[in-house]
N, C-alpha and C positions, 0 to 999 in steps of 0.2 A: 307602594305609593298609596296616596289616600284615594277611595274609591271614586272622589270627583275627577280624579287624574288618571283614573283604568281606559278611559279613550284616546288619550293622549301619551302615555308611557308603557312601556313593557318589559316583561321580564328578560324577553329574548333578543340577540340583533335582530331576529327579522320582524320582529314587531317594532324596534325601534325604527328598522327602514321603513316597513310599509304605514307607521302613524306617520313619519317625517314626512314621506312624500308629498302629501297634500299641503305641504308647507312650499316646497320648491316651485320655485317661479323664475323664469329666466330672467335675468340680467336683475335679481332682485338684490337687495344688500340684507334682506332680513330671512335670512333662508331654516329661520332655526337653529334649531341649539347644536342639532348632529352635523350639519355641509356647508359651505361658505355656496354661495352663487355657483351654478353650473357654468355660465360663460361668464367670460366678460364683455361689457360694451365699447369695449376700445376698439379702435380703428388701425390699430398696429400694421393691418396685414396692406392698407393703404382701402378699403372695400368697408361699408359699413354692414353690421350685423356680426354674426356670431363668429367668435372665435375658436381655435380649436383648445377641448380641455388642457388644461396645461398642470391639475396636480390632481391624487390622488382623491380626496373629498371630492371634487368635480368629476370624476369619472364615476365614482361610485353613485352621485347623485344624480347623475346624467339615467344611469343604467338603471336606479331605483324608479325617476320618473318618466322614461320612455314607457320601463316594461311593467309595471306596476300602478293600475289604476287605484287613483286614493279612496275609492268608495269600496274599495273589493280587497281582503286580505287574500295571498295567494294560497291555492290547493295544494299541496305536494305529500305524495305519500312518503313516507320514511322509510317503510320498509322495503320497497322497491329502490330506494335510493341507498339503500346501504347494502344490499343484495348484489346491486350489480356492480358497486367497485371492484375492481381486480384486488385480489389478495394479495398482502405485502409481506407472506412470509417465507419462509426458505420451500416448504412446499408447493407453493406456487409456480416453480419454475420445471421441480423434480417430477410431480405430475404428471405433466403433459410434454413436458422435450423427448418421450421415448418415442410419440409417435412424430410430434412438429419437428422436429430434429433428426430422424433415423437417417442421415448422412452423415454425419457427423459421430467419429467416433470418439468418443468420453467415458468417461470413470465419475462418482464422485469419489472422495478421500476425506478422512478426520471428520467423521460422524458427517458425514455431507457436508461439510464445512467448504473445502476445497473443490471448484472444478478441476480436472484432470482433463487435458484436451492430448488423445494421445496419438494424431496422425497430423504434424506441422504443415503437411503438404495440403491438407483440405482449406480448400477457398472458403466454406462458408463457417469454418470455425466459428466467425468475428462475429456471426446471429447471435450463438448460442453464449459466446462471450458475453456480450452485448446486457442479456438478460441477468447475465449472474453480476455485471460488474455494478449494474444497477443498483443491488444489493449492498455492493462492498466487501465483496467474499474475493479471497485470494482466488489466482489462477495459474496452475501448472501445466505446460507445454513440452512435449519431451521429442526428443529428435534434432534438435538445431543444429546439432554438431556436423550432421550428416547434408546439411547445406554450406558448411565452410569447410576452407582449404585447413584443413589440421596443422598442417605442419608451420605453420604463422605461429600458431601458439604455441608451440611445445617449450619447456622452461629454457631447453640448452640453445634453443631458436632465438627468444626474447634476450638471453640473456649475449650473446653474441654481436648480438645487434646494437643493443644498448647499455653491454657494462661498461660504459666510460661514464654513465648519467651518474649527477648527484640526486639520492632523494632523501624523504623522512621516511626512519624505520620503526616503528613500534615495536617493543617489547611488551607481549599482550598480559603477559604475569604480570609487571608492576607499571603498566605505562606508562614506560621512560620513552623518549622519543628521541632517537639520535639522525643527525644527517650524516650519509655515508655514501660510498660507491655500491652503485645497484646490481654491480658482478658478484659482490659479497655476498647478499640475498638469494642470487639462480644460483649461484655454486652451492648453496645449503639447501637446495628447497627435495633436492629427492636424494641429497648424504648426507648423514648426518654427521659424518667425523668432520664436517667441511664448516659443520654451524657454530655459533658462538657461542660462548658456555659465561653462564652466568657465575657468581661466588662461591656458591655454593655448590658447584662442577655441574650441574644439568643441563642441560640444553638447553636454549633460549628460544623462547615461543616468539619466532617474528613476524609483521605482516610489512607489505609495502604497501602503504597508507594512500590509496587515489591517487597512483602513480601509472602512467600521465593524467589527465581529466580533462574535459568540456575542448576547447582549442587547440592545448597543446595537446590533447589526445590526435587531432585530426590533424595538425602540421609535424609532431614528430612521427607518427604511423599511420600516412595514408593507405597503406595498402591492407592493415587489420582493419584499419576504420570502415574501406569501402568492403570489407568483407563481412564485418558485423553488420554495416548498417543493410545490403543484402540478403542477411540471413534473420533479422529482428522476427520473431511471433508475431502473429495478428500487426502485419503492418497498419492495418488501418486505425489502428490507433495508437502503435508503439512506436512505424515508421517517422523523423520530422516531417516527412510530407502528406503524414495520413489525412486523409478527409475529417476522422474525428478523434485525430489528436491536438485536445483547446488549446496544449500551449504554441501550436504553430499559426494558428489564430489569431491569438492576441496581439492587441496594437504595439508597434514599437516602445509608446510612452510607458509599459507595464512595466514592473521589475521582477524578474521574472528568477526563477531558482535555478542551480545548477543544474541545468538540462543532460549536462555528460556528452557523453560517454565517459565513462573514469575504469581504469584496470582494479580490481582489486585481488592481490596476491598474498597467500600466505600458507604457511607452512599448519603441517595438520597437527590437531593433541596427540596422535598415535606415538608420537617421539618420546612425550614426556611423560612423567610420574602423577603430575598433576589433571586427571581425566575434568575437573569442576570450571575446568577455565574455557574462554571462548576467544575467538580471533575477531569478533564484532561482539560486545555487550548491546543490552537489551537499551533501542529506541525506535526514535518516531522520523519519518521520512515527511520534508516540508508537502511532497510532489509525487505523485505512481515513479512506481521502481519498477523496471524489467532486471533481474539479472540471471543471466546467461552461463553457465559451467560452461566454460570454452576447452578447460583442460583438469586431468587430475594425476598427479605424478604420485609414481609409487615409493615413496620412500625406503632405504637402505642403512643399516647400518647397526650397530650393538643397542638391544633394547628397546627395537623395533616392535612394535607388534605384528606379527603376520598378516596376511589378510583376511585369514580365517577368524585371527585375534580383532581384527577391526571388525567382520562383518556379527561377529558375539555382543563387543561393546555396543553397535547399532542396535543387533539385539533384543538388549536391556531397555531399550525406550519403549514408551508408551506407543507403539505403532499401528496403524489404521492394519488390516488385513493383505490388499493388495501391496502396503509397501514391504511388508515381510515377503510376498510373493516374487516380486523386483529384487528384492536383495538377494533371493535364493538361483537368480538369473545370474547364468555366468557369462553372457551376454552384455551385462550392465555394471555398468561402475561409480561406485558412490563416492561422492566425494566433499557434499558439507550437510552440515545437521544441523533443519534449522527448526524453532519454535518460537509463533507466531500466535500474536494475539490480536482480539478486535479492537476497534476505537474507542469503543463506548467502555472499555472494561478499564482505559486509562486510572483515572481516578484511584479506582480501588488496588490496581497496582503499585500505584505512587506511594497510597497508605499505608500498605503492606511492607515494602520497602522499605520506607522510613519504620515501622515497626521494627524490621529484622534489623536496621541501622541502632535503633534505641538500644533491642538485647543486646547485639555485641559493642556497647559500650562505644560507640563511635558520636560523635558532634551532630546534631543534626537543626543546623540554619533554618530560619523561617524560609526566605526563599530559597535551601536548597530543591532543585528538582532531580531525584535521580535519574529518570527516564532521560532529560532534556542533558542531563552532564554526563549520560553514558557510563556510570559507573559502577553496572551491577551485569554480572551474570548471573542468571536466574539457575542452579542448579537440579539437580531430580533433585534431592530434599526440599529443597523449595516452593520448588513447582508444585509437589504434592500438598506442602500447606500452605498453598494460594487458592490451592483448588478446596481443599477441606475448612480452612478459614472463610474464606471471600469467595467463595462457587466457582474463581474464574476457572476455566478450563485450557489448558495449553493444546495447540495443535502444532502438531509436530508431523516435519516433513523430512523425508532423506530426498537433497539433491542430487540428481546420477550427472554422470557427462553428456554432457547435450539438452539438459532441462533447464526450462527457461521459468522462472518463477515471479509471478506480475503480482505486486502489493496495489493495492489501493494504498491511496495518503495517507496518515494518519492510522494505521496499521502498525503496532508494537511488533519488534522480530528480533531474535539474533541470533546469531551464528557461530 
């Protein structure tokens, strides 16, 4: 500005607040260029005098000319003021929870990526929770299983129960989606001479697709429902009634996402030939996910891999230290594989994708989203030129029985 206007303008907003100030005069209609009037002079409230601020300009103005004398620009050191903000990075929490937290017992996992909370029974997990979810960093919970009645889940339990239901069955190699009798699916899920064989004679990678979910989860199985929702992690924010879980908060008028409970079943890659496929392709959850390994069935049958064979292909992943240690536990039982990305790395994912869609010659739409249309499993060759291309970094976790695995929203994963 021209230097007759250096008393009147500035470079900074606090110089624009504190020249405005001396502009603001209550119930004025010429308040300047930056605030409309602090009050108004209406009599709305039925009492003459001031009314309460009612928009954003007005509160800001209020606070500029309460606490801000026009004659005085205010003192404030900087570097006392940026010194004493809390730190908002991943160290900030790894620091100091060894000594503020010594009851609580944890891990971290995936280059400190992941909490690990690895005793379900501690009450004050939900502190140390708390800190990391702040963040937006996954959280593992192991032990849940050892709070519910097992025998609710076991495949030939569910399937007893309920093979008279109809559901939708995905075929995960090419999903096809057929509706079928759900005795079909338990009779296959731990024999494989019992599974459906696609064209070309292999075995057919099925899942049973959020069967049951949200209501009819809780009116066709009240007695698994009341025993999950007893056995949820960190009720205080997984449980519906937790104190600081928002969606139970919210007003009736919200429209709120499938809150679940939903089953999700399905048979493992150990059956088939093709190791690159997944029984969930890589996307984005509207809402926090808990999900819960309630069960893992050993599969049987010609061209199985043993278990030895399965715990090798585990393996071969990119795995954190302690989960190689877990797997060496014969204590522990693995049962899905999953890798997990952050929010912010969306983007460059999407890019990538559509990239790997251009080489192999496939169509690719202005509005397609692959993330959003579920239609990519991200493979090891993949993963590794996501990370070599686009820096992103995969974390990869092995789910055992009984691990309960809490996404934040907006958290990329599959399975």
């Amino acid at each position: 500005p021209p230097a007759s206007q250096s008393n009147e303008q500035g470079s900074t907003l606090r110089d624009l607040l504190t020249t405005t100030a001396g502009k603001l005069r209550l119930g004025s209609t010429d308040a300047g260029i930056a605030f409309a009037p602090v009050y108004s002079t209406g009599t709305a409230s039925g009492k003459s005098g001031r009314t309460m601020p009612n928009i954003l300009d007005d509160i800001i103005a209020s606070v500029v000319e309460n606490k801000i004398p026009p004659n005085r620009a205010p003192k404030i050191n900087v570097k006392s003021e940026i010194k004493d903000e809390p730190k908002d990075d991943k160290s900030c929490i790894q620091d100091d929870c060894s000594k503020q937290y010594s009851d609580v017992q944890y891990s971290w996992i995936c280059d400190k990526h992941v909490l690990w909370l690895r005793d379900h029974k501690n009450s004050n997990d939900w502190k140390l929770f708390k800190e990391c979810w702040k963040q937006g960093r996954p959280v593992l919970v192991s032990g849940m299983h050892k709070k519910m009645n097992f025998s609710l889940w076991k495949a030939e339990s569910i399937s007893l129960d309920f093979g008279n239901q109809q559901a939708d069955i995905l075929n995960c190699k090419d999903s096809i989606i057929s509706n079928t009798n759900v005795k079909e699916f338990w009779d296959g899920f731990e024999d494989v001479s019992k599974r459906q064989k696609v064209k070309n004679g292999e075995t057919a990678l099925l899942k049973l697709k959020d069967w049951p979910s949200g209501e009819d989860f809780k009116a066709m199985m009240p007695a698994r429902y009341e025993d999950l929702l007893k056995s949820l992690p960190l009720p205080e924010y997984c449980s519906p009634e937790g104190k600081l879980n928002l969606a139970s908060h919210l007003p009736g008028f919200f429209v709120r996402p499938d809150l679940g409970p939903r089953l999700c079943s399905a048979y493992g890659v150990a059956a088939t030939k093709d190791h690159d496929i997944g029984t969930t392709n890589l996307h984005i959850e509207v809402s926090d996910v808990v999900n819960i390994l309630v069960y893992v069935g050993i599969a049987r049958g010609n061209g199985v891999l043993s278990k030895s064979g399965v715990l090798k292909k585990l393996e071969e992943e990119d795995l954190d230290d302690l989960l190689r240690k877990r797997l060496k536990d014969s204590s522990e039982l693995p049962g899905a594989l999953w890798h997990i990305y952050a929010g912010k790395d969306a983007d460059k994912i999407r890019e990538f994708l559509q990239k790997i869609a251009k080489e192999q010659g496939l169509e690719v739409l202005p509005e397609h989203d692959p993330i959003r249309d579920q239609s990519w499993y991200v493979n090891k060759k993949l993963r590794q030129r996501l990370f070599e291309e686009y820096g992103v970094k995969t974390c990869t976790v092995i789910q055992f029985l009984g691990d309960a695995i809490i996404l934040p929203a907006g958290a990329l994963h599959q399975v």
